[in-house]
C-alpha positions as CSV (number, residue, x, y, z in Angstrom):
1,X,0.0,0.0,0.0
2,X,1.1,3.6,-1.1
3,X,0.5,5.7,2.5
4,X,1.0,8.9,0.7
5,X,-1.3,8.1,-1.7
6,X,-4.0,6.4,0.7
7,X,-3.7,9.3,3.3
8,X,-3.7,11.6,0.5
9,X,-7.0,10.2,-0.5
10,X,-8.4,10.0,2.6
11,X,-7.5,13.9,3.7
12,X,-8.7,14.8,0.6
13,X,-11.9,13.6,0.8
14,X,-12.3,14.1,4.1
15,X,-11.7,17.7,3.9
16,X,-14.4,17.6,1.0
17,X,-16.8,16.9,3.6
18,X,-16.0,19.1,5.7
19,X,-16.3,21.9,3.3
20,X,-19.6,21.2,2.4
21,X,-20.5,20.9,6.1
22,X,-19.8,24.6,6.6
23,X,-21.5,25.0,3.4
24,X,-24.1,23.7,4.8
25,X,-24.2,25.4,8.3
26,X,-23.5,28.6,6.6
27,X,-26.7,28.2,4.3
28,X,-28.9,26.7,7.7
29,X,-27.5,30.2,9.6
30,X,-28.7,32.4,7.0
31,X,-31.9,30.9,6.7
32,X,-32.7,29.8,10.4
33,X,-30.5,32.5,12.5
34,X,-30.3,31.1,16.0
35,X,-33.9,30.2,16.6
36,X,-35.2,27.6,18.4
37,X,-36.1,25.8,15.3
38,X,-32.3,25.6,14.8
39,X,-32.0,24.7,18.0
40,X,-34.3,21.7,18.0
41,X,-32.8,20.8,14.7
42,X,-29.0,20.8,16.3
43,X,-30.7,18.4,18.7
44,X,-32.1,16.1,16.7
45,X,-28.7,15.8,14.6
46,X,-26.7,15.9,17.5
47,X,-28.0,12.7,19.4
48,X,-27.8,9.6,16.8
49,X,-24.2,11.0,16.1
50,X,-23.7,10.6,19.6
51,X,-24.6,7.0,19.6
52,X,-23.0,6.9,16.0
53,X,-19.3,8.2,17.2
54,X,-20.0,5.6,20.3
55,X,-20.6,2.6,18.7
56,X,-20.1,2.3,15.1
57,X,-17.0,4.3,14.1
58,X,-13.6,4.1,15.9
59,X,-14.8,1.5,19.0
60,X,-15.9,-0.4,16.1
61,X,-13.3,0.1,12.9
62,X,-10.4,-0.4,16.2
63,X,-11.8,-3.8,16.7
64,X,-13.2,-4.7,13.3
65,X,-10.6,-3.7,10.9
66,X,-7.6,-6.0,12.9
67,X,-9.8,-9.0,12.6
68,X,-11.3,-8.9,9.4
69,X,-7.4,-8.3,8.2
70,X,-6.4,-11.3,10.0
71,X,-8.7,-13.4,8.3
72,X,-8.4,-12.1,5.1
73,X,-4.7,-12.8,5.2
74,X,-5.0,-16.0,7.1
75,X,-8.1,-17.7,5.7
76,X,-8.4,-16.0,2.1
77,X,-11.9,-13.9,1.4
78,X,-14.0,-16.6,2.6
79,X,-13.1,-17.1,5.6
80,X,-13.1,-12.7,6.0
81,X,-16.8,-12.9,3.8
82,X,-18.3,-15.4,6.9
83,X,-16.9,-13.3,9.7
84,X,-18.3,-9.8,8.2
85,X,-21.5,-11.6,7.7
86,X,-21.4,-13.0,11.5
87,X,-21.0,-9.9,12.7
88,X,-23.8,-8.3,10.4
89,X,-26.2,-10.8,11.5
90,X,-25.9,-9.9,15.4
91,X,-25.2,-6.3,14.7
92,X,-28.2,-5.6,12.5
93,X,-31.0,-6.7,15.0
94,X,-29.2,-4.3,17.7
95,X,-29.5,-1.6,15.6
96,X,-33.0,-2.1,14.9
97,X,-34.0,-2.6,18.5
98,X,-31.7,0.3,19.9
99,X,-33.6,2.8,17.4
100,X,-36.7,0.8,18.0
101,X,-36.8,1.9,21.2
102,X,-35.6,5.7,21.2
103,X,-37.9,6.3,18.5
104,X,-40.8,5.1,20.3
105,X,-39.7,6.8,23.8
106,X,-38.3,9.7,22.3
107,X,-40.5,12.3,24.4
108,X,-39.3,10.7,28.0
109,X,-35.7,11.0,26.1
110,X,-36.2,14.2,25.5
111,X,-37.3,15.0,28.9
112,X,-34.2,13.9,30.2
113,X,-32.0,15.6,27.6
114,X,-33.5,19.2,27.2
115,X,-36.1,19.2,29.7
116,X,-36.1,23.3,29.7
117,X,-37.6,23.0,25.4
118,X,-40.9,22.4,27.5
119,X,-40.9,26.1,28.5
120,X,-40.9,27.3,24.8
121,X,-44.5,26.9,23.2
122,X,-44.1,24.0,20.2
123,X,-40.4,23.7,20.9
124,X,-40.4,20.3,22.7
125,X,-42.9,19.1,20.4
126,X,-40.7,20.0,17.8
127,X,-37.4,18.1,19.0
128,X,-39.1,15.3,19.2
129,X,-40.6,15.7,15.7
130,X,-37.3,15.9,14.2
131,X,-35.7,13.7,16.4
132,X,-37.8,10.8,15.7
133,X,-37.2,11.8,11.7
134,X,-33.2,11.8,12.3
135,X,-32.7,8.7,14.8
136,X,-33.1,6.1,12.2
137,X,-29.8,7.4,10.6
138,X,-28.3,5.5,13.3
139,X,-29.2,2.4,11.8
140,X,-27.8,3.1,8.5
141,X,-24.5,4.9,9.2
142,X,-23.5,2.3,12.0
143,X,-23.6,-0.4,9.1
144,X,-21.9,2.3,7.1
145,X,-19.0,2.0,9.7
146,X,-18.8,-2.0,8.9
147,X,-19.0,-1.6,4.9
148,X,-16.0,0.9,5.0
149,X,-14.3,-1.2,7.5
150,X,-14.7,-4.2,4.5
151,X,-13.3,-1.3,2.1
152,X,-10.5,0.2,4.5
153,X,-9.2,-3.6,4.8
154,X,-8.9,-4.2,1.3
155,X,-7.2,-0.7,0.4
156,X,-10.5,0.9,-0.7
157,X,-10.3,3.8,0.9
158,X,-12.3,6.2,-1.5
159,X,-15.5,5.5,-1.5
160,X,-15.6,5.4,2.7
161,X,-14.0,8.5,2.7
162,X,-16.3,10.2,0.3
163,X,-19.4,8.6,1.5
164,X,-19.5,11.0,4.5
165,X,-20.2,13.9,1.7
166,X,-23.6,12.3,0.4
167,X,-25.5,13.5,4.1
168,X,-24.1,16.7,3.6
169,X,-25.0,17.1,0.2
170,X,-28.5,15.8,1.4
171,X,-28.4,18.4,3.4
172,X,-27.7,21.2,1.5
173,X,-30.4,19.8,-1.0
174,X,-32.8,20.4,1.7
175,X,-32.3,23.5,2.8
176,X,-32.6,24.9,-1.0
177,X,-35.8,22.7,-1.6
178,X,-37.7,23.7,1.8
179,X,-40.5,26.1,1.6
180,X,-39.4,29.8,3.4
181,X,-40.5,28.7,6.5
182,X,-38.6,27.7,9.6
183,X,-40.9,24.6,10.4
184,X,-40.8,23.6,6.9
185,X,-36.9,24.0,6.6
186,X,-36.0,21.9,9.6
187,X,-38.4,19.3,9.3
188,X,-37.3,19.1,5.4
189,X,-33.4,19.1,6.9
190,X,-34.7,16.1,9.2
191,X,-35.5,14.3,6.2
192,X,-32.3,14.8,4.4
193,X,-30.5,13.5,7.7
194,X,-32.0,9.8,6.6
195,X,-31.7,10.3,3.2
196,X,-28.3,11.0,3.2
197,X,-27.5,8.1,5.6
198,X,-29.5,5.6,2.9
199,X,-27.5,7.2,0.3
200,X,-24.2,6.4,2.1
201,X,-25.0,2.5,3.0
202,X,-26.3,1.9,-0.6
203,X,-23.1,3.8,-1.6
204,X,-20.6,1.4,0.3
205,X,-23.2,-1.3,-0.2
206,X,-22.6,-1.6,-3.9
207,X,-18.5,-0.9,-3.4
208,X,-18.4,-4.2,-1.4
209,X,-19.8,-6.1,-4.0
210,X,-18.0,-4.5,-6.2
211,X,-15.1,-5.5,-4.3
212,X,-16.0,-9.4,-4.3
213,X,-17.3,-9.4,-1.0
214,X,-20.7,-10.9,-0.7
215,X,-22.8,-10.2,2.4
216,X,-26.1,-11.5,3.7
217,X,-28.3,-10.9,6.8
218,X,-28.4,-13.8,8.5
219,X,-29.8,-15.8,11.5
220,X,-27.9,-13.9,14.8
221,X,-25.4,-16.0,16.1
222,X,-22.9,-15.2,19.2
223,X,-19.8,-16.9,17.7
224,X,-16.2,-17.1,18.9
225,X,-15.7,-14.0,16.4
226,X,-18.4,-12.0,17.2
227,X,-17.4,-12.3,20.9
228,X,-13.9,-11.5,20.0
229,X,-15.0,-8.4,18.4
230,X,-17.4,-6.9,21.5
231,X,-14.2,-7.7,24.1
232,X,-12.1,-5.6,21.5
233,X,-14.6,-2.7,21.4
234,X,-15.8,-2.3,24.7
235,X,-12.7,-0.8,25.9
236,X,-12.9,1.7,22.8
237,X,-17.0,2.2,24.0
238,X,-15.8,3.3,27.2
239,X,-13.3,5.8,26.4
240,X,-15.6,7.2,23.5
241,X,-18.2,7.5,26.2
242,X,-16.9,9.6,28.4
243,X,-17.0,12.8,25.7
244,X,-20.0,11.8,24.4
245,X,-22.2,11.9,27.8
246,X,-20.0,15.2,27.5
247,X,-22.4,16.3,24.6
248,X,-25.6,15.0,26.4
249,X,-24.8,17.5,29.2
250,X,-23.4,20.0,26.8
251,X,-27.3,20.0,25.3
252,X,-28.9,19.6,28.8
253,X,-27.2,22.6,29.9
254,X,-27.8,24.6,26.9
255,X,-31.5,24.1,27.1
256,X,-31.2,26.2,30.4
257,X,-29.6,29.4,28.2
258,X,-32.6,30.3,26.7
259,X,-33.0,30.6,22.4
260,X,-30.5,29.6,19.8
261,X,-27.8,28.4,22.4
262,X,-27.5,25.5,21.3
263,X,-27.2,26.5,17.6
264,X,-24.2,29.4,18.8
265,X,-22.4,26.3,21.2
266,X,-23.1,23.8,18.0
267,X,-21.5,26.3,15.0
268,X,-18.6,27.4,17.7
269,X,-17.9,24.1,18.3
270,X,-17.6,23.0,14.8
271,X,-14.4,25.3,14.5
272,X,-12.9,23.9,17.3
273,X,-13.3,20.4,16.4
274,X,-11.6,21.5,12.8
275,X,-7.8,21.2,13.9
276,X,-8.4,18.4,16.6
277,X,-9.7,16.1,14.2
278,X,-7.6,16.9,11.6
279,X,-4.1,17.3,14.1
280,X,-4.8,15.1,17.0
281,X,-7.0,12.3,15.9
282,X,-4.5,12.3,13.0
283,X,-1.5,11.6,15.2
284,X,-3.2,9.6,17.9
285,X,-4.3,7.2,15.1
286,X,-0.5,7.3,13.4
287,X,1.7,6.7,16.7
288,X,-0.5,4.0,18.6
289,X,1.7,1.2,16.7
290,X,5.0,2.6,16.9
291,X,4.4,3.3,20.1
292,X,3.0,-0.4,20.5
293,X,5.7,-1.9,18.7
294,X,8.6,-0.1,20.5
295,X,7.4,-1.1,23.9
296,X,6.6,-5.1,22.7
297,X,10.3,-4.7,21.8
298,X,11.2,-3.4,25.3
299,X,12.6,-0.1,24.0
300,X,11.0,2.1,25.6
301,X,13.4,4.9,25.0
302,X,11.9,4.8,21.6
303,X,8.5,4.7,22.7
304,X,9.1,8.0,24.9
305,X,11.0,9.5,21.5
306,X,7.8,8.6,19.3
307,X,5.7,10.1,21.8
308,X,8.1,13.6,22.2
309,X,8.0,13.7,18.0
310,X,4.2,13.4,17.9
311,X,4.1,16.1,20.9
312,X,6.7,18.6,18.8
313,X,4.4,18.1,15.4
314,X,1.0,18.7,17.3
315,X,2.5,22.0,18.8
316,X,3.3,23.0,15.7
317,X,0.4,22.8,14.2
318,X,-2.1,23.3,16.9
319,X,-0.6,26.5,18.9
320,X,-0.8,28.9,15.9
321,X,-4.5,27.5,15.1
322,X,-5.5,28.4,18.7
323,X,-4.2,31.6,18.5
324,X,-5.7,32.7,14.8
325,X,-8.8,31.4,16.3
326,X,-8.6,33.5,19.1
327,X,-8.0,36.6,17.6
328,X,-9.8,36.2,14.2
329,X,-12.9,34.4,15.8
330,X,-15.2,37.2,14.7
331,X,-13.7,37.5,11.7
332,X,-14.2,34.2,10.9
333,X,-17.2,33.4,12.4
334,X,-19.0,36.3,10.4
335,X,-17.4,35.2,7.4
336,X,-19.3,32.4,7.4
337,X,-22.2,32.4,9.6
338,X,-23.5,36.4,9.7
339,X,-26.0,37.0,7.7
340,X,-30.2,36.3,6.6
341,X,-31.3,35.2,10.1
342,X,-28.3,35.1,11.8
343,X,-28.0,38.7,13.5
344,X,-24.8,40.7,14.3
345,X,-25.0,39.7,18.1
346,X,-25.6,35.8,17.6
347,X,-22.0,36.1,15.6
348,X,-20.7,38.0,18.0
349,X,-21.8,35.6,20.6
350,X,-20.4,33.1,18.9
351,X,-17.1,34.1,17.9
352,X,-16.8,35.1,21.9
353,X,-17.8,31.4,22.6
354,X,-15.0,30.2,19.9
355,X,-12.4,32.5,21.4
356,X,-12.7,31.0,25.0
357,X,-13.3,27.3,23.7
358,X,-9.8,27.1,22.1
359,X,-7.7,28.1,24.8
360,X,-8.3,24.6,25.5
361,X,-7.4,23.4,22.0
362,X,-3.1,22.6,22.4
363,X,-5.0,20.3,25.6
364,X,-7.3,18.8,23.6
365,X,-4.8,17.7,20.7
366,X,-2.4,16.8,23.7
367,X,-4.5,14.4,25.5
368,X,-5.0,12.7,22.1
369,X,-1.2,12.5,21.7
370,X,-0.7,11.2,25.2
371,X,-3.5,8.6,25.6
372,X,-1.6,6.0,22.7
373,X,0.7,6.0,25.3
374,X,-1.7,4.4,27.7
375,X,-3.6,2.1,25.2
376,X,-0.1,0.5,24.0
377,X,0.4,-0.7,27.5
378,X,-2.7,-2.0,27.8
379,X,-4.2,0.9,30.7
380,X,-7.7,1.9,29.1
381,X,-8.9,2.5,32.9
382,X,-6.4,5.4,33.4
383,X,-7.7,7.4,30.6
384,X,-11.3,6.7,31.2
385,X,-11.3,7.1,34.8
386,X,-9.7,10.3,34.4
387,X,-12.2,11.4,31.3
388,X,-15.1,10.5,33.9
389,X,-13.9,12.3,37.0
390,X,-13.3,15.7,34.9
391,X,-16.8,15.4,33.4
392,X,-18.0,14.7,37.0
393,X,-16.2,17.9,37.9
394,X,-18.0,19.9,35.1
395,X,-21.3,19.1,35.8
396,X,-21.6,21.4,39.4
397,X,-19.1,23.7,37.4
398,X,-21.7,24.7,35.1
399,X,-24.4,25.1,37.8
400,X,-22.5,27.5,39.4
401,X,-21.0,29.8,36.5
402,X,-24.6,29.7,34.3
403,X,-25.7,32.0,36.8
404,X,-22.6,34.2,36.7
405,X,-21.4,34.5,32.7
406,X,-24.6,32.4,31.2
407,X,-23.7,30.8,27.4
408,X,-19.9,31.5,28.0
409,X,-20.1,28.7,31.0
410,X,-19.9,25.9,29.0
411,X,-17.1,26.8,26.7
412,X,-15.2,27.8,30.0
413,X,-15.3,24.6,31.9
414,X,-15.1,22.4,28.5
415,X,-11.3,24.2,27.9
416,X,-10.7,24.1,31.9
417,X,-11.3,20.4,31.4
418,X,-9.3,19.5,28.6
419,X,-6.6,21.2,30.5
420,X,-6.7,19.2,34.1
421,X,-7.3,16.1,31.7
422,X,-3.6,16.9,30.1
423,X,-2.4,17.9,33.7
424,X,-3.3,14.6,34.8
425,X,-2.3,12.2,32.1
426,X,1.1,13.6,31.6
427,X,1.8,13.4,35.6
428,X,0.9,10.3,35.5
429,X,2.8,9.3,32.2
430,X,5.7,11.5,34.1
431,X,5.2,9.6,37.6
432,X,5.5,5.8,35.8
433,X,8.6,7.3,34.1
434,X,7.2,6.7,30.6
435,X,7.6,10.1,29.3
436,X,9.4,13.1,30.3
437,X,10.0,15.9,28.1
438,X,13.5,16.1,27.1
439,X,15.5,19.3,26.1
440,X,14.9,19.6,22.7
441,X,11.6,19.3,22.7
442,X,10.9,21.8,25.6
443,X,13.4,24.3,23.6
444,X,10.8,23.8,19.8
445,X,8.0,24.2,21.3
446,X,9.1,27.3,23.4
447,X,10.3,28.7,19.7
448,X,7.1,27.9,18.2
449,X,5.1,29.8,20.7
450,X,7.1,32.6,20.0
451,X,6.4,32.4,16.4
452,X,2.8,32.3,17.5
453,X,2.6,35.0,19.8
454,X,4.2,36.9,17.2
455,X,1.8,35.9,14.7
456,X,-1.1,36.8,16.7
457,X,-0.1,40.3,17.0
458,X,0.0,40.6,13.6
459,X,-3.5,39.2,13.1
460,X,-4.8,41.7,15.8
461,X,-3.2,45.0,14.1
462,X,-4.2,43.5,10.8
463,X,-8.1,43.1,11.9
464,X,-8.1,46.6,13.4
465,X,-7.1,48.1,9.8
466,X,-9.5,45.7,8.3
467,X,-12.1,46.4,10.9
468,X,-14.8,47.9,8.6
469,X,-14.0,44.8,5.8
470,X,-15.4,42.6,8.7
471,X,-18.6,44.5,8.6
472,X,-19.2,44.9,5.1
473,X,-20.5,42.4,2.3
474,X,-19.7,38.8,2.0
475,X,-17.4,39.3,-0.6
476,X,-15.8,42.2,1.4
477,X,-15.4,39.7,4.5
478,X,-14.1,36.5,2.5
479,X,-11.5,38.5,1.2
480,X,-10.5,40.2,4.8
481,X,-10.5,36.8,6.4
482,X,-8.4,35.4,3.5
483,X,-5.9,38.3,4.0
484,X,-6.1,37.2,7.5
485,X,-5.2,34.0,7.0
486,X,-2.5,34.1,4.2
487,X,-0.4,36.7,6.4
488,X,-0.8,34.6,10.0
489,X,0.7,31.2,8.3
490,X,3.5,33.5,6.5
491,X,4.2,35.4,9.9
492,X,4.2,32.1,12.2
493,X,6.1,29.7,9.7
494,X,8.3,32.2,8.5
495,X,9.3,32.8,12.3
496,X,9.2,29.4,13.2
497,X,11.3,28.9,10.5
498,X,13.9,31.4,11.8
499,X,13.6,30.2,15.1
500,X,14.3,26.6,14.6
501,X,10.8,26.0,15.7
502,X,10.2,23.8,12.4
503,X,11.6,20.3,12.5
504,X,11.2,19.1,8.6
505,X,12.0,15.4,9.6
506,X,9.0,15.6,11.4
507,X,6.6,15.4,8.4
508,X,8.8,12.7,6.9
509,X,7.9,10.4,9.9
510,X,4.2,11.3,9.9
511,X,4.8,10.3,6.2
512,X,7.0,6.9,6.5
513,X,6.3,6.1,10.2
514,X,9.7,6.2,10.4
515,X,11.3,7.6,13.6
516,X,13.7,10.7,12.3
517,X,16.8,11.5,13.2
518,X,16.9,13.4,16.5
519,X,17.5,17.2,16.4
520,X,18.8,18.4,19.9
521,X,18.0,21.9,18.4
């Protein structure tokens, strides 16, 4: 297999996606504004990808992919056909059942979720609308997440990563078809939400016959493979559940800030997530088997030099994203959110909410690097215990700051979190003696700070002289924010650069997974 070419692939189509996602919010802003039709859309789309990201991607793909490999290689496509269809067989009725049942009790749901929608005439009503419309998406993305686990293990990485593109283009489709109306809009934006998740399983369907790989739903069965598979994923459930109760409280709580809070939390958050998927789920994913590998070899003085490279590249990357963010956040967020419906003050309150929610970005990328270091040795607990106390420490946060700074509460404790979650992981990793951060490293990341700080000046004399661009037509904003843009990655690489802050070799590993040769610089 070509890894530059599959990841380019991959990132290319990923990134497709998520252009068309923002096309997609920016269109849903413009028509909707933050309304509590928005909101009670955000809900409805927000809770089968909870269970989605819980149980059919990564838990499932970690545990999936190894094994269907195994037997592939070991038993040819027959033996890799039979397991795929064991595992449909008992995965299927779950599915069914598990929607089953939140579809038909999706008021007391509901209740339990976003019980303050009550107070808002039609609101409730309409969550659970919506929410009954989006729920059965579950059922067809999570055996999307098996089909592109088939595709992934034969090197067919296109069509999985494209297939996430169809429910967007759904989406967009039903925002330009709906009536002017905001009931009309949302409930036709429900309906896109299952169309596009059909779309995708016929999509990855057809690829896997395609691919000579013949499935069937058959009689359930608990066989010695299907077991195998639930012991590997349950440790991946766990860990994936402790951020996604995150979003259930992150939805309960911003019932309780009155209209379109959700929608501002939801478009702020979307940002945010940008460079953490793209940085730190990146390099958690890449580093997990050399770290793995080093340590079955009993070398752990690689496994600690793996972990310091991954720690230099995410720096680089993620401290001069937190800091555009920061100072560009209006900027960017009227860019492409202000406009139609959505009001000067709802960007404004959003960009605010962006601003505070990534000074908890560098933690958020860093607890992805640090947790391979965990997993490798076989300690899930560690990580999850410490993800559950944090969010157990969040919960009578919010209660008392709602009261104090309102919206702005949840973004503070979710970036004070992330930030005692690092704390704690890397004591820990320190305390064990499996990391410590040598020299060199210390010294980069020091230099790329600088080179960030520097940059962000720049950015913030640059958006006062472009202040009334920021105000002006969408043209007249694109342009400021791409003049924004183009001179905070000259100023910070360039500096970086100067500074020694840039470690070329670097990329080359992320590349080759090969370890580069160390630069005391």
């Amino acid at each position: 297999m070509n890894l530059l070419k599959a990841t380019g692939t991959i990132g290319g189509l990923t990134m497709l996606s998520r252009v068309l996602g923002f096309a997609r919010d920016m269109i849903a802003a413009r028509l909707l504004g933050a309304s509590h039709a928005n909101d009670a859309f955000n809900l409805a789309f927000l809770l089968p990808n909870i269970f989605r990201r819980l149980f059919a991607e990564g838990a499932f793909s970690s545990g999936f992919v190894p094994l269907f490999s195994r037997r592939l290689a070991g038993g040819g496509m027959e033996d890799a056909q039979q397991f795929s269809n064991d595992i449909l067989a008992v995965f299927m009725p779950a599915l069914l059942l598990v929607t089953a049942l939140f579809v038909i009790f999706m008021p007391g749901v509901l209740l339990l979720v976003v019980p303050e929608y009550a107070d808002t005439p039609g609101k409730f009503e309409l969550a659970v609308e919506l929410s009954r419309y989006t729920f059965p998406y579950l059922l067809f993305i999570s055996l999307v997440a098996l089909l592109s686990g088939v595709l992934n293990s034969l090197t067919r990485f296109a069509v999985a990563a494209f297939a996430p593109a169809l429910l967007n283009l759904a989406l967009i489709a039903g925002l330009l078809l709906a009536p002017r109306n905001d009931l009309a809009i949302v409930r036709f934006m429900a309906a896109a939400v299952l169309v596009g998740g059909v779309a995708q399983f016929a999509l990855c369907w057809f690829a896997v016959r395609r691919a000579g790989v013949q499935l069937r739903f058959g009689r359930p069965r608990l066989t010695p493979a299907v077991r195998e598979l639930v012991i590997l994923i349950l440790p991946a459930t766990a860990a994936a559940g402790v951020y996604q109760l995150s979003q259930l409280f992150y939805a309960y709580f911003s019932s309780r800030l009155g209209e379109g809070a959700l929608t501002m939390l939801s478009y702020a958050d979307r940002l945010n997530q940008l460079p953490l998927s793209i940085i730190g789920t990146a390099l958690g994913v890449a580093i997990l088997p050399a770290i793995s590998q080093a340590i079955a070899r009993n070398e752990e003085a690689d496994a600690a030099d793996v972990q310091a490279r991954a720690f230099d590249l995410s720096m680089l990357l993620t401290l001069p994203a937190t800091l555009a963010l920061m100072v560009a956040s209006f900027p960017i967020i009227g860019a492409l959110y202000r406009g139609g419906e959505y009001s000067l003050d709802a960007a404004q309150t959003t960009a605010n909410i962006l601003a505070i929610l990534v000074t908890g970005l560098p933690a958020y990328v860093l607890v992805k690097v640090l947790t391979p270091a965990f997993y490798a040795r076989k300690d899930v607990k560690t990580p999850v215990t410490i993800g559950m106390a944090v969010l157990a420490l969040s919960i009578p946060a919010n209660f008392l700051l709602i009261p104090e700074v309102g919206i702005y509460s949840l973004a503070i404790v979710t970036s004070a979190g992330a930030w005692i979650n690092f704390i704690l992981l890397f004591s820990i990793l320190y305390i064990r003696g499996h990391f410590r951060m040598p020299v060199w490293l210390v010294s980069r990341v020091a230099r790329q700070l600088v080179a960030a700080l520097a940059m962000a000046g720049a950015l913030f004399v640059l958006r006062g002289v472009l202040a009334d661009w920021f105000l002006g037509s969408v043209v007249e904003r694109a342009i400021g924010l791409a003049v924004l843009v183009g001179t905070g990655g000259l100023v910070y690489f360039g500096i970086a650069f100067l500074l020694g802050g840039v470690d070329k070799a670097a990329f080359k590993a992320l590349i080759s997974r090969k370890r580069p040769v160390q630069d005391a610089g």
